[in-house]
Every structure is written in C-alpha cells, then in structure tokens.
PyMOL CGO cylinders between C-alpha atoms (Angstrom):
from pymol import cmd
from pymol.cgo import CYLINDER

trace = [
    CYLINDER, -51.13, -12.75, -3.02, -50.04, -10.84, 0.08, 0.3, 1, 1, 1, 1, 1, 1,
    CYLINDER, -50.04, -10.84, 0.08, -48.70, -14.21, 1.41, 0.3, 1, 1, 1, 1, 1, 1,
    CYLINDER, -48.70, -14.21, 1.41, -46.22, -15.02, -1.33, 0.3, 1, 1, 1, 1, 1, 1,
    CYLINDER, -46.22, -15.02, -1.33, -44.98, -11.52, -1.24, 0.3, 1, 1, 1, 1, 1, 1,
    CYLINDER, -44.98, -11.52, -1.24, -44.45, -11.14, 2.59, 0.3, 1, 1, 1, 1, 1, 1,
    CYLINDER, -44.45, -11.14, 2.59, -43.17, -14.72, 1.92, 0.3, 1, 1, 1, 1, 1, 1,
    CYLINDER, -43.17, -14.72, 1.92, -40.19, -13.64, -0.83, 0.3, 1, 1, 1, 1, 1, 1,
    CYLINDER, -40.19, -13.64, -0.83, -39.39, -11.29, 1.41, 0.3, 1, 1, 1, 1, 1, 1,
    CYLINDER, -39.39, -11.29, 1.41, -38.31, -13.18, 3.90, 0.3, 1, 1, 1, 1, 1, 1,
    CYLINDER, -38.31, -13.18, 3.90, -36.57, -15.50, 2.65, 0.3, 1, 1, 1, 1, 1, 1,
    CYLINDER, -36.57, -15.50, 2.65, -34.87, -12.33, 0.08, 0.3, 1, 1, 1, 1, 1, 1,
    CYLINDER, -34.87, -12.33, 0.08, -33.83, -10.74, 3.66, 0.3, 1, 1, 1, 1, 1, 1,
    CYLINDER, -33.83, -10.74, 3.66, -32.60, -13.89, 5.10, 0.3, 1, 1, 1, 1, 1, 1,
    CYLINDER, -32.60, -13.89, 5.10, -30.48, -14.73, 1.60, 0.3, 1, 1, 1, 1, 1, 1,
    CYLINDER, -30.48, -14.73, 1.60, -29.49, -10.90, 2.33, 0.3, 1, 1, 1, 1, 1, 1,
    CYLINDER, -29.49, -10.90, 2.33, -28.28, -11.19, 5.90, 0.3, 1, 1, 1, 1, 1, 1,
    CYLINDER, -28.28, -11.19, 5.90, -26.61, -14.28, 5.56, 0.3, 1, 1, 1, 1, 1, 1,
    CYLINDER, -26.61, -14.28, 5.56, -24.47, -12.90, 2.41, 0.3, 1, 1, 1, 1, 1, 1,
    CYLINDER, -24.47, -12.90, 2.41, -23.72, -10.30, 4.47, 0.3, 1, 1, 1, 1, 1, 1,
    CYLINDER, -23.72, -10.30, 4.47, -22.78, -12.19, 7.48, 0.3, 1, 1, 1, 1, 1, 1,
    CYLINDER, -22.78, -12.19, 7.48, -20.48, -14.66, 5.60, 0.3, 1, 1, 1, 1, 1, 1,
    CYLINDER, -20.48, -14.66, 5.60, -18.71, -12.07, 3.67, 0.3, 1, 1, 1, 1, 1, 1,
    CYLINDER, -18.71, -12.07, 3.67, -17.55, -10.25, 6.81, 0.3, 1, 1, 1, 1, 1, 1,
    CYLINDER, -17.55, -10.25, 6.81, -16.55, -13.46, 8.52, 0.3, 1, 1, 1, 1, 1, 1,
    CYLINDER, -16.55, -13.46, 8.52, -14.38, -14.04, 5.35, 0.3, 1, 1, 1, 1, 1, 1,
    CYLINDER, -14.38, -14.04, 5.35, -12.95, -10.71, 5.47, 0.3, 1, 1, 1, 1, 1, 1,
    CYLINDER, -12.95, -10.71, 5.47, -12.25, -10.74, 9.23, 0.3, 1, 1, 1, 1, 1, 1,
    CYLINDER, -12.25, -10.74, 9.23, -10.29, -14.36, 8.57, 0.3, 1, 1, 1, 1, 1, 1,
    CYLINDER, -10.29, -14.36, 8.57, -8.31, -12.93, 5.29, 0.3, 1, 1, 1, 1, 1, 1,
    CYLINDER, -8.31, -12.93, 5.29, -7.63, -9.93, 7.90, 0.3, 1, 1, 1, 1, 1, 1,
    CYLINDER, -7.63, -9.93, 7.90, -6.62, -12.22, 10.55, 0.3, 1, 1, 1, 1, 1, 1,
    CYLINDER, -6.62, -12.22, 10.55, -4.53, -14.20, 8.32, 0.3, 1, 1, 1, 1, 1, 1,
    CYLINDER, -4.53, -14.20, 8.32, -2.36, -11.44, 6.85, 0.3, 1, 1, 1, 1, 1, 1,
    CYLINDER, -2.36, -11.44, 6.85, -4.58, -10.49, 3.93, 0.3, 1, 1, 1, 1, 1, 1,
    CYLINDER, -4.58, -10.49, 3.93, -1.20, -10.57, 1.36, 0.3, 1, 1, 1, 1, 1, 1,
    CYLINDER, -1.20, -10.57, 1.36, -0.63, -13.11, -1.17, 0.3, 1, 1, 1, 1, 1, 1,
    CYLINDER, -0.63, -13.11, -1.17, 3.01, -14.58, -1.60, 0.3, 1, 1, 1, 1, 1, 1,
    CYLINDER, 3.01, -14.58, -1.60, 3.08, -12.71, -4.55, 0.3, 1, 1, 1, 1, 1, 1,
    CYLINDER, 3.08, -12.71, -4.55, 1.73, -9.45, -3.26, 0.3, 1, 1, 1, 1, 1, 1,
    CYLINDER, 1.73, -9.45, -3.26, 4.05, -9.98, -0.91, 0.3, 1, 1, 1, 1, 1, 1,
    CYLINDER, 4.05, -9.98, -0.91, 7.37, -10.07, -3.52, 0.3, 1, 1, 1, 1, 1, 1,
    CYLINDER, 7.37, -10.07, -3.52, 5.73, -7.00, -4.86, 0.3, 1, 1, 1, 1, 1, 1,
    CYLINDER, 5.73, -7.00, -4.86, 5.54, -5.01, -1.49, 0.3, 1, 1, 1, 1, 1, 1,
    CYLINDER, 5.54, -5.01, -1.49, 9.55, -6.26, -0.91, 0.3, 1, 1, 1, 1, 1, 1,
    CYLINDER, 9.55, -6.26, -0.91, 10.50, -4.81, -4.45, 0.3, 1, 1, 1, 1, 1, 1,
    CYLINDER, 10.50, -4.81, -4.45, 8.93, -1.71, -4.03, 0.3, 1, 1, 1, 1, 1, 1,
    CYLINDER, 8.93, -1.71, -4.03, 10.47, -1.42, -0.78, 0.3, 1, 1, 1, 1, 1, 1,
    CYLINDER, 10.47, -1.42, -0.78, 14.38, -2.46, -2.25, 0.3, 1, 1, 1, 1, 1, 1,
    CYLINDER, 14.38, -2.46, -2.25, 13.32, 0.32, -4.86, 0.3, 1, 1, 1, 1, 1, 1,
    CYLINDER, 13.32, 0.32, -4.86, 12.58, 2.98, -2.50, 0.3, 1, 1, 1, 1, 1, 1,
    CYLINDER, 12.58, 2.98, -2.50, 15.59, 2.03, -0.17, 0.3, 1, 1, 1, 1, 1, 1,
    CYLINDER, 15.59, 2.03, -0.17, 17.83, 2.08, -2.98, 0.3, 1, 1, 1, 1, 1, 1,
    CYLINDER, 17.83, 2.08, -2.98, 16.31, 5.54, -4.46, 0.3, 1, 1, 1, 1, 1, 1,
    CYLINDER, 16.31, 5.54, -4.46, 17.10, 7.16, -0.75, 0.3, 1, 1, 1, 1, 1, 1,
    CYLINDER, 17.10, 7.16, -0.75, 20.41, 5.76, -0.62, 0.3, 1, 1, 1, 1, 1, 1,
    CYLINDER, 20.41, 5.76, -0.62, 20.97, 6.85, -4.11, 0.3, 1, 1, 1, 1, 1, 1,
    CYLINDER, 20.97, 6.85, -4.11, 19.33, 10.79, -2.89, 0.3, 1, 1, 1, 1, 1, 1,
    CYLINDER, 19.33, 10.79, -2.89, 21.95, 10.34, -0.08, 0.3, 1, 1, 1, 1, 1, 1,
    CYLINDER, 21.95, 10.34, -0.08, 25.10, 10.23, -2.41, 0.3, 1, 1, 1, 1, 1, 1,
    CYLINDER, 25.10, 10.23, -2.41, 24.18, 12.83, -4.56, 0.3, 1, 1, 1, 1, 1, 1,
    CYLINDER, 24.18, 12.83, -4.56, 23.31, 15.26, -1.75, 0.3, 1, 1, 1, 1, 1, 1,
    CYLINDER, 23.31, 15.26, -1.75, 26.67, 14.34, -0.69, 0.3, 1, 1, 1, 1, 1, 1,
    CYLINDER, 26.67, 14.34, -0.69, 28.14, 14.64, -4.68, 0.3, 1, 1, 1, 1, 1, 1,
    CYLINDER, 28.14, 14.64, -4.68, 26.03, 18.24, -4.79, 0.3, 1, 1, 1, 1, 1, 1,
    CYLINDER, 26.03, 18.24, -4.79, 27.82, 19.37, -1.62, 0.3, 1, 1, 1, 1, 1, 1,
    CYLINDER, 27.82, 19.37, -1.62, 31.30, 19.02, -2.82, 0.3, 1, 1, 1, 1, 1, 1,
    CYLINDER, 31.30, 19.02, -2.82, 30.90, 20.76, -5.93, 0.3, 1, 1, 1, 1, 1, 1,
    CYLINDER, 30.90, 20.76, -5.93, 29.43, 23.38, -3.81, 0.3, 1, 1, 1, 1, 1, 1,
    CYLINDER, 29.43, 23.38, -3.81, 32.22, 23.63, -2.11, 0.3, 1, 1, 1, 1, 1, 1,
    CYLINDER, 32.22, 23.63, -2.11, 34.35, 23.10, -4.95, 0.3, 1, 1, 1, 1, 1, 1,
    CYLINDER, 34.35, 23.10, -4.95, 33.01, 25.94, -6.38, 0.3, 1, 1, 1, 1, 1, 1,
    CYLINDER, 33.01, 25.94, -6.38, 32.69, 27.81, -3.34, 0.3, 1, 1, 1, 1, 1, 1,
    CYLINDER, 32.69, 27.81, -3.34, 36.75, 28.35, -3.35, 0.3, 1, 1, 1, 1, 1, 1,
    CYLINDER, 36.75, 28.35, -3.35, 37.03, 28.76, -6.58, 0.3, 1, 1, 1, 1, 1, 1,
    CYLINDER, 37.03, 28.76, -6.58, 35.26, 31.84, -5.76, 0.3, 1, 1, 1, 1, 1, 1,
    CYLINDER, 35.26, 31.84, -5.76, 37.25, 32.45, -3.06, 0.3, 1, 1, 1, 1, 1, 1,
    CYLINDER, 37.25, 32.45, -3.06, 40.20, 32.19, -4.62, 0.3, 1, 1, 1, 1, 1, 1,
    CYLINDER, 40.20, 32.19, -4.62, 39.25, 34.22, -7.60, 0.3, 1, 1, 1, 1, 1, 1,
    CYLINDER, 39.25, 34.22, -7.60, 38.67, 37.73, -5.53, 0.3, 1, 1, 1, 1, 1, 1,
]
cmd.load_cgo(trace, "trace")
C-alpha cells in the first residue's frame, strides 16, 4: 500500500518536472525566435502607422490652434 503510493508519486513528480522543464525550453525558443506571429506582427505596424499618424495629426492642429491664437490675439489688439 505504502509502495504504490510512494510509487505514484514519483513518477506524478517526474511527469511534473518534465512538464515543467519542456514548457520553459519552449518558451525560451519562442523568446529566442522573436515570439510575434506574422500577423501579430501587421497588427503591431498598424497600431504604430495609427499612432504616428495621430501625432502628426496633434502636430498640425497645435500649429492650426496657434494661429487662431494669434489671429485673435490682434484682433484684440487692434480693437483697444
């Protein structure tokens, strides 16, 4: 009785370890390899175009809010 149950655990440890083992061995390769899929990776380069194009787009209408600052900024000036 004590035999079988020394026994399953064991072999449930060994089953255990080497689960563990290979999944990090996999992980270190995917990590090694570049971990991103071709697809993930057209995902990460539209998000990027988006967020390049959003501060490009910030850019010109800083620019835009500036001049009607100043637009409005001599109209004051003007005005007293």
């Amino acid at each position: 009785m004590h035999g079988a149950l020394i026994l399953s655990i064991i072999f449930g440890g060994a089953i255990i370890i080497l689960t563990i083992i290979g999944s990090t061995v996999l992980m270190g390769i995917k990590i090694l390899k570049g971990g991103v899929s071709k697809k993930g990776q057209r995902i990460m380069d539209d998000e990027a175009r988006m967020i390049q194009e959003i501060y490009s787009n910030m850019s010109k209408m800083e620019e835009r809010v500036e001049a009607l600052e100043t637009l409005i900024l001599d109209r004051d000036r003007k005005d007293r």
